[in-house]
Z-matrix of the N, CA and C atoms (Angstrom, degrees):
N
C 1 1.440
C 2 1.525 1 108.71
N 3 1.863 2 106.16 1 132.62
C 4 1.617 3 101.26 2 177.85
C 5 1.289 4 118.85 3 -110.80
N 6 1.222 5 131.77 4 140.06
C 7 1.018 6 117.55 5 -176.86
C 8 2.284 7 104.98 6 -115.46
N 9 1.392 8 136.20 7 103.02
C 10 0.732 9 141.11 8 -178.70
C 11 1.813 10 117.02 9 -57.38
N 12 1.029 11 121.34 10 114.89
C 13 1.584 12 113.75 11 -179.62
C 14 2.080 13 100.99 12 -143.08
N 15 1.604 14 83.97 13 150.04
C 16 1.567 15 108.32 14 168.58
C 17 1.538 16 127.52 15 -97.41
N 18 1.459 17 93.68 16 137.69
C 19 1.791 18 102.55 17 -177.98
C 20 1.350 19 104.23 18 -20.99
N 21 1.068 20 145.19 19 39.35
C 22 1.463 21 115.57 20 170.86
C 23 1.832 22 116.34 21 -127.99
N 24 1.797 23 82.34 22 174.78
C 25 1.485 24 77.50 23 -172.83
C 26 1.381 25 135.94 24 -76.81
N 27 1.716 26 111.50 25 17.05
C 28 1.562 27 110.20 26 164.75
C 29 1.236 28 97.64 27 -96.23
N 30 1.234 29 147.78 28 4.02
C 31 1.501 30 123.85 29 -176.84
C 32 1.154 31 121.86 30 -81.27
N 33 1.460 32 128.51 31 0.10
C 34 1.452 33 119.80 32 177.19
C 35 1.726 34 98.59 33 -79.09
N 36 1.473 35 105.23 34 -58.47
C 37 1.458 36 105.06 35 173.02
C 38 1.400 37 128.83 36 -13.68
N 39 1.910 38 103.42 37 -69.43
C 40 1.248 39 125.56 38 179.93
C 41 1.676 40 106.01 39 -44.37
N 42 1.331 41 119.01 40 -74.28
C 43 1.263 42 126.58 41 173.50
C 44 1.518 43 115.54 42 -26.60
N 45 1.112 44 121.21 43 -41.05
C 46 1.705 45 136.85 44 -169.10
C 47 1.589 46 83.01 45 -68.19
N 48 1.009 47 114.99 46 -75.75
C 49 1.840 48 131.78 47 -179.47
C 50 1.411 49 101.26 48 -24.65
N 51 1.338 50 108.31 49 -71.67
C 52 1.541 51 129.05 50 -169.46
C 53 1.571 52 124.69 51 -29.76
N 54 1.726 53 93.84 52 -51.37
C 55 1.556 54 133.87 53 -174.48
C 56 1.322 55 79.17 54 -71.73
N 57 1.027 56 131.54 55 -67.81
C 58 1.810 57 122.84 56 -142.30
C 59 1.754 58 112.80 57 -52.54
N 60 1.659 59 75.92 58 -62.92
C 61 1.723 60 106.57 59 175.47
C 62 1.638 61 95.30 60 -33.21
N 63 1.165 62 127.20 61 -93.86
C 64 1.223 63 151.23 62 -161.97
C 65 2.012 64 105.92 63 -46.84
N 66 1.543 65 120.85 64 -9.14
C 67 1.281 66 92.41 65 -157.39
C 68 1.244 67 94.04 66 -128.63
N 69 1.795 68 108.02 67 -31.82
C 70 1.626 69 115.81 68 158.17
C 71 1.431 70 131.55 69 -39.65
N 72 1.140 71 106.28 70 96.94
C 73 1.751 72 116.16 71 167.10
C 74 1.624 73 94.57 72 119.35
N 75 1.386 74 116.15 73 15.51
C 76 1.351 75 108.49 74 177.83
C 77 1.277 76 103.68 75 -117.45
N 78 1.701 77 119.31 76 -55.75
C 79 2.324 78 135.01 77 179.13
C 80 1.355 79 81.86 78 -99.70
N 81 1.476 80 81.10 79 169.36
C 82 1.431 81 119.80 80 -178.47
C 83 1.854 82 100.03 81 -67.38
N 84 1.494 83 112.16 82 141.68
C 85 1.348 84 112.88 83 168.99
C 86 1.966 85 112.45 84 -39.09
N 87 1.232 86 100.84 85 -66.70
C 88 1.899 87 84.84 86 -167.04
C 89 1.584 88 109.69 87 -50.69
N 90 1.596 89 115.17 88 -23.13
C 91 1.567 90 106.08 89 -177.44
C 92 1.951 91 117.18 90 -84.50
N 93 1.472 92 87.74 91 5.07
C 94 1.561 93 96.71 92 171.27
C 95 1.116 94 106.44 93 -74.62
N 96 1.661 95 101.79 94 -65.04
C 97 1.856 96 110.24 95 -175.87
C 98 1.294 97 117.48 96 -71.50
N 99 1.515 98 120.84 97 -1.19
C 100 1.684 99 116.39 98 161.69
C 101 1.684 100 105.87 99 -86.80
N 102 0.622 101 97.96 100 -17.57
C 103 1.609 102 104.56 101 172.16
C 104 1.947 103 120.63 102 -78.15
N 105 1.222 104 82.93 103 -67.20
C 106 1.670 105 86.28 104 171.16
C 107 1.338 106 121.19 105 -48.80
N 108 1.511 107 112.91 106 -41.15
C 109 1.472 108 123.41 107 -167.19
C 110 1.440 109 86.72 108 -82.90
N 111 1.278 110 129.82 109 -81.96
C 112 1.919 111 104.83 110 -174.55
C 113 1.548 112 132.54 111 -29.82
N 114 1.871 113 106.13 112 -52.17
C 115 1.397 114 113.77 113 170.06
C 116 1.744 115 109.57 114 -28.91
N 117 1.646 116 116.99 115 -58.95
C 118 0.732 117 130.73 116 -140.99
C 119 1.921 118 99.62 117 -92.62
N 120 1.225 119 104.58 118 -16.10
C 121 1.607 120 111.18 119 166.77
C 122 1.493 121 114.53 120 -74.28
N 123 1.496 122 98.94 121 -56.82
C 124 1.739 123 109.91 122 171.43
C 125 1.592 124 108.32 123 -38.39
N 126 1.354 125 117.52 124 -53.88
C 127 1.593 126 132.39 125 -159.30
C 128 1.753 127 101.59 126 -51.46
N 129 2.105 128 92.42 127 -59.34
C 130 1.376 129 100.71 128 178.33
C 131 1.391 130 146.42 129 -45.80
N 132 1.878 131 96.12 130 -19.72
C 133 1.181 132 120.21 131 -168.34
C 134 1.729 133 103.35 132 -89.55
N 135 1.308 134 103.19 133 -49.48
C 136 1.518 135 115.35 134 176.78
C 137 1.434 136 114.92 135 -56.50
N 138 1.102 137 113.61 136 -28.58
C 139 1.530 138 126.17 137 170.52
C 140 1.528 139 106.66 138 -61.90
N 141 1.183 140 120.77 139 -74.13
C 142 1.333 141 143.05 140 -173.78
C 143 1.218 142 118.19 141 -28.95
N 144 1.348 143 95.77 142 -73.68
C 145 1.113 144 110.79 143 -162.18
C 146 1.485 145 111.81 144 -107.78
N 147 1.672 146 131.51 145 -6.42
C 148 1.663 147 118.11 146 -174.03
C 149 1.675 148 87.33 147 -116.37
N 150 0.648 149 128.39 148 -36.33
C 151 1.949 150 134.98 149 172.68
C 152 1.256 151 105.25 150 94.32
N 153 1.645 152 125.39 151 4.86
C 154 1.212 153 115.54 152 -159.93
C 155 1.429 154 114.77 153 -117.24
N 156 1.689 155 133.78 154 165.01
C 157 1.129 156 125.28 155 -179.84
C 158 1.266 157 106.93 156 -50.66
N 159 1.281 158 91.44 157 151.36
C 160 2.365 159 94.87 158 167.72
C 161 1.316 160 99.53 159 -136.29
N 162 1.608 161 102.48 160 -174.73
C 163 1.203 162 119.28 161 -170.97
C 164 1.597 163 101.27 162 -133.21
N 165 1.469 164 127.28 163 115.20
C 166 1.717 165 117.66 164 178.77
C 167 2.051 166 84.47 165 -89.35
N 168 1.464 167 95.54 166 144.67
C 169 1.839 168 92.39 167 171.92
C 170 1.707 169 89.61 168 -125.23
N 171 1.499 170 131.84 169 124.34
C 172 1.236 171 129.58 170 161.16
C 173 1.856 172 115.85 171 -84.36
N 174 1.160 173 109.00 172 117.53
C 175 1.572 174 87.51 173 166.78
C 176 1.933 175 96.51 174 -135.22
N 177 1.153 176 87.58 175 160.04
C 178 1.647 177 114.96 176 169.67
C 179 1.082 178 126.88 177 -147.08
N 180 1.902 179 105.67 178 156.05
C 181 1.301 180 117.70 179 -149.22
C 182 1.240 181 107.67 180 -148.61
N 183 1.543 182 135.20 181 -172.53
C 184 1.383 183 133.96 182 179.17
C 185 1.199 184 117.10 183 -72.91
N 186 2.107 185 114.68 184 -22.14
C 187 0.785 186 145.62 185 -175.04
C 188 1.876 187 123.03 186 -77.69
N 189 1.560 188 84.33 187 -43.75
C 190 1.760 189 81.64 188 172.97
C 191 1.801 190 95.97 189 174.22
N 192 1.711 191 107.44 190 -134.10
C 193 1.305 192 118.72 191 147.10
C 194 1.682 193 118.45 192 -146.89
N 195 1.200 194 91.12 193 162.09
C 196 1.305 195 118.95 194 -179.71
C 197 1.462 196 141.90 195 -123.59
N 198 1.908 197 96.84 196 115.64
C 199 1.697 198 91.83 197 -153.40
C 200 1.198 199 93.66 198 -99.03
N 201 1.408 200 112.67 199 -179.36
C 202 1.590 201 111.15 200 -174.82
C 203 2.210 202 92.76 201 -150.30
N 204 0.888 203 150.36 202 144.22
C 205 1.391 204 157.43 203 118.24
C 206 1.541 205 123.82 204 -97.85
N 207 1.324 206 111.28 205 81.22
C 208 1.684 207 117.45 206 149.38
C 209 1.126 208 123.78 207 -71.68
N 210 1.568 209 113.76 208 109.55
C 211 1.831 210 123.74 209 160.23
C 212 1.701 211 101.31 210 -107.68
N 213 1.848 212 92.55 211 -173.70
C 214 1.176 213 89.06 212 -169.00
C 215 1.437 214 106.54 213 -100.33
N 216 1.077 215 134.23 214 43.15
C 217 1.188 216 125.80 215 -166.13
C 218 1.506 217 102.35 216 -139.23
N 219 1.559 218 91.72 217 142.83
C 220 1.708 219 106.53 218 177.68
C 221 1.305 220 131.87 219 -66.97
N 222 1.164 221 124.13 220 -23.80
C 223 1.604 222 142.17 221 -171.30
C 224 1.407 223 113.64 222 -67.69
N 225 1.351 224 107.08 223 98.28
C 226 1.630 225 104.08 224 -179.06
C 227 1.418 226 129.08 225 -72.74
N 228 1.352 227 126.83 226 135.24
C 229 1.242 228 122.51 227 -151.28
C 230 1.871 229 97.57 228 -70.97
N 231 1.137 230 110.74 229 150.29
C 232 1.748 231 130.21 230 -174.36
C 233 1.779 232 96.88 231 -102.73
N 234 1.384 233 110.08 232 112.06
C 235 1.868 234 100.74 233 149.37
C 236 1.418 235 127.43 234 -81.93
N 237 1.584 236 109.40 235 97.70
C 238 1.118 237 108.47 236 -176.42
C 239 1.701 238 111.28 237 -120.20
N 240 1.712 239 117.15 238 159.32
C 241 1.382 240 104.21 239 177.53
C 242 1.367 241 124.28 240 -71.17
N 243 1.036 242 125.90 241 148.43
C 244 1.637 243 140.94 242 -170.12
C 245 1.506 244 125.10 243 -53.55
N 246 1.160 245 115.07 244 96.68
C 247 1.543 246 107.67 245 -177.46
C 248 1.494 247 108.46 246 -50.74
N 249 1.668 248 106.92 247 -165.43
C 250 1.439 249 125.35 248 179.91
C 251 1.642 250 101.55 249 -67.46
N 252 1.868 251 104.45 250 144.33
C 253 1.357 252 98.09 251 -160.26
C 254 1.755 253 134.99 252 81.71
N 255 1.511 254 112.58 253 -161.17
C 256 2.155 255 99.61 254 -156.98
C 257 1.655 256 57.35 255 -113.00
N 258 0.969 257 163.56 256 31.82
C 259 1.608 258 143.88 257 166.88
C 260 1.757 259 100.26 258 -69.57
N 261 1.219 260 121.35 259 131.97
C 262 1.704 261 118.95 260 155.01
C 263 1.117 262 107.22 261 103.01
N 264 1.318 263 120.30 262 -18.67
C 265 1.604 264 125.48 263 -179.70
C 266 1.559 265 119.84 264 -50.10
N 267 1.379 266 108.55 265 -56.15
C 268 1.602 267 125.03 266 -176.85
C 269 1.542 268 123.75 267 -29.89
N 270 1.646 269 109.47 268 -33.04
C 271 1.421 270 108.56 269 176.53
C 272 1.584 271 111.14 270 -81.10
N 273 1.102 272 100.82 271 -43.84
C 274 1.975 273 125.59 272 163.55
C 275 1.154 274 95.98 273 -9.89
N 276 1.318 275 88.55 274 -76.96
C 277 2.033 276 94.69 275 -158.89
C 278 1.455 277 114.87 276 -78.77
N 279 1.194 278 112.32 277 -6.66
C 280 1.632 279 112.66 278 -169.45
C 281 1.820 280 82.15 279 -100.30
N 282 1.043 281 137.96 280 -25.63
C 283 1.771 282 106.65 281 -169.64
C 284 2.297 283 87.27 282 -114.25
N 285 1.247 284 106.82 283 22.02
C 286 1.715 285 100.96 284 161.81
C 287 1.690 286 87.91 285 -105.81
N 288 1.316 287 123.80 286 -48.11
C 289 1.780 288 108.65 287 -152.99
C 290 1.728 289 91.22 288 -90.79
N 291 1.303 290 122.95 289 -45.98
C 292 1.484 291 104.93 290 -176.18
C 293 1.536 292 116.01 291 -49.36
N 294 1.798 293 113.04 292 151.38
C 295 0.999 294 91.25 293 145.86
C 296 1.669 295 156.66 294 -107.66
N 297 1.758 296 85.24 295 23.96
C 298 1.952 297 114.74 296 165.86
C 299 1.094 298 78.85 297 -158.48
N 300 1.775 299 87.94 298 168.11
C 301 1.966 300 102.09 299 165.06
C 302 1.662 301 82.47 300 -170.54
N 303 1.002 302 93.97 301 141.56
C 304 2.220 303 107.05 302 164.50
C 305 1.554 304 110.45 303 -160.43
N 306 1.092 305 124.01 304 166.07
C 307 1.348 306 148.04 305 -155.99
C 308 1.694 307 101.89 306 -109.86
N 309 1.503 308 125.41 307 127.60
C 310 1.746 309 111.35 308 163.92
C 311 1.072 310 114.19 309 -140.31
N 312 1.491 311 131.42 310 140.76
C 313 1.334 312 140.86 311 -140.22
C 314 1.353 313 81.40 312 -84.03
N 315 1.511 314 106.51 313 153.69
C 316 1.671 315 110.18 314 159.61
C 317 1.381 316 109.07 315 -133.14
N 318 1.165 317 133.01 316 175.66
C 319 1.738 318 137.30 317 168.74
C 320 1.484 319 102.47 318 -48.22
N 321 1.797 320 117.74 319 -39.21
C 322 1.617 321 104.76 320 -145.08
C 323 1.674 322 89.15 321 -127.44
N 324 1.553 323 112.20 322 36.20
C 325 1.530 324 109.77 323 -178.98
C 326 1.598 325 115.89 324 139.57
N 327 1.593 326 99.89 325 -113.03
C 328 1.511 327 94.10 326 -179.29
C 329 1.649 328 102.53 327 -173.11
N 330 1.027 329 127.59 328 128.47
C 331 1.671 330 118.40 329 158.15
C 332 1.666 331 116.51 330 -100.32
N 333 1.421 332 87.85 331 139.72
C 334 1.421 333 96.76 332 176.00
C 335 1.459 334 120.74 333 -113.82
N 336 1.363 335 128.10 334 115.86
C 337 1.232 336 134.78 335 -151.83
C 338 1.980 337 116.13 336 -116.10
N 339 1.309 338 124.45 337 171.53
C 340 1.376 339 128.67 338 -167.29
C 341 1.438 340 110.41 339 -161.69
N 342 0.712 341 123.79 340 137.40
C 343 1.503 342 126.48 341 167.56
C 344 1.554 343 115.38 342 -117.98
N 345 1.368 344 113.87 343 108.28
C 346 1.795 345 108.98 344 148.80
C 347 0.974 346 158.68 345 -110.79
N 348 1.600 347 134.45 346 156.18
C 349 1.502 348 116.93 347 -166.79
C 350 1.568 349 90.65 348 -130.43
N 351 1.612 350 93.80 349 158.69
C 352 1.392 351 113.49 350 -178.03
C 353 1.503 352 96.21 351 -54.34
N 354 1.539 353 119.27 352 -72.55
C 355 1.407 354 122.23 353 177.88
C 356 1.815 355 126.20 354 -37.78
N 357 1.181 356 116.66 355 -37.93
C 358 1.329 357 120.67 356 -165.24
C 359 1.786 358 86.51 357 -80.48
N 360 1.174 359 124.74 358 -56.51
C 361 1.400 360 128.26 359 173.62
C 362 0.914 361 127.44 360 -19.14
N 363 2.093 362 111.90 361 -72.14
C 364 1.122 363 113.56 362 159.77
C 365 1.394 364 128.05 363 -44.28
N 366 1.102 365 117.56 364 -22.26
C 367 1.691 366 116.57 365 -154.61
C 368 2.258 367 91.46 366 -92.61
N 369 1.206 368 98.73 367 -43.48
C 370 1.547 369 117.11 368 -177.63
C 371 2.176 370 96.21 369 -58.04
N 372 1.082 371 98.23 370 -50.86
C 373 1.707 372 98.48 371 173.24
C 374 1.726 373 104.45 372 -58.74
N 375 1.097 374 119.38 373 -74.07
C 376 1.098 375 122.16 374 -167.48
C 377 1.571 376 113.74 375 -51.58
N 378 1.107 377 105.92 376 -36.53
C 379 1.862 378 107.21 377 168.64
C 380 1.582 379 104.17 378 -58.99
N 381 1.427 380 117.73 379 -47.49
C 382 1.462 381 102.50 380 169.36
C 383 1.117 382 151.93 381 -60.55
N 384 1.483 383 110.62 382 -16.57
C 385 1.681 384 157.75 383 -172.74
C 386 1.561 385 90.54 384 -93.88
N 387 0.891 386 133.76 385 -2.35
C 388 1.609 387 139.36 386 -144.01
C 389 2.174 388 114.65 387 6.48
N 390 1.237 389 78.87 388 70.90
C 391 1.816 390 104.81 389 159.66
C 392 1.698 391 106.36 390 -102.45
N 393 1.047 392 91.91 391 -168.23
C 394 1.707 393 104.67 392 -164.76
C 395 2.021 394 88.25 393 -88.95
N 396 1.052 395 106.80 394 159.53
C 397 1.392 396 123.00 395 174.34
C 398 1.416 397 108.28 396 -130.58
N 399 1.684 398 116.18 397 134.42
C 400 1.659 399 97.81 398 -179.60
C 401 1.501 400 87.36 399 -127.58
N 402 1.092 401 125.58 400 10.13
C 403 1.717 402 112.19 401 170.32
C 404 1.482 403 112.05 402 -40.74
């Protein structure tokens, strides 16, 4: 499922929405809101920093889900630690709660992708909760 959105600054929101709509009554509740909340990091980032329309693609499987953000821009996103302020966070949390995520060049830009599982999720929460993590 695609959901089409513009550089702007409601589209992370929308995306959050998007994810929900689409994932509710299918994963488990926390893998909704690990979902939405990344969708919605990815979105922020694509906003930010490529200026260009994107594309969020949700799919799911027996396996987990799978996000996708294509913009048009070449610049592959950097995980770096967070300056002063919520600036820098977005990759943070998408490579602690995913359980992969990587970037792939395309002709017309770049998609940036994630994979989650109910299990890796839980385990990514509970590391935050400070429980044991076995990802």
């Amino acid at each position: 499922m695609k959901l089409e959105l513009p550089p702007q600054a409601d589209s992370p929101a929308r995306a959050r929405h998007y994810v929900e709509r689409v994932l509710t009554g299918r994963c488990p509740p926390a893998l909704v809101e690990a979902a939405a909340l990344l969708a919605s990091e990815l979105v922020t980032n694509a906003v930010r920093h490529a200026r260009t329309a994107l594309t969020l693609t949700v799919e799911t499987s027996s396996a987990g889900i799978r996000l996708e953000v294509h913009d048009g821009s070449e610049r592959m996103p950097q995980l770096r630690e967070p300056t002063s302020g919520v600036s820098g966070r977005g990759l943070l949390l998408v490579d602690r709660i995913a359980k992969s995520w990587g970037a792939e060049a395309r002709p017309d830009g770049k998609t940036v992708w994630l994979e989650l599982t109910a299990r890796a999720t839980e385990a990514a929460f509970a590391g935050a909760r400070g429980g044991s993590s076995t990802r």
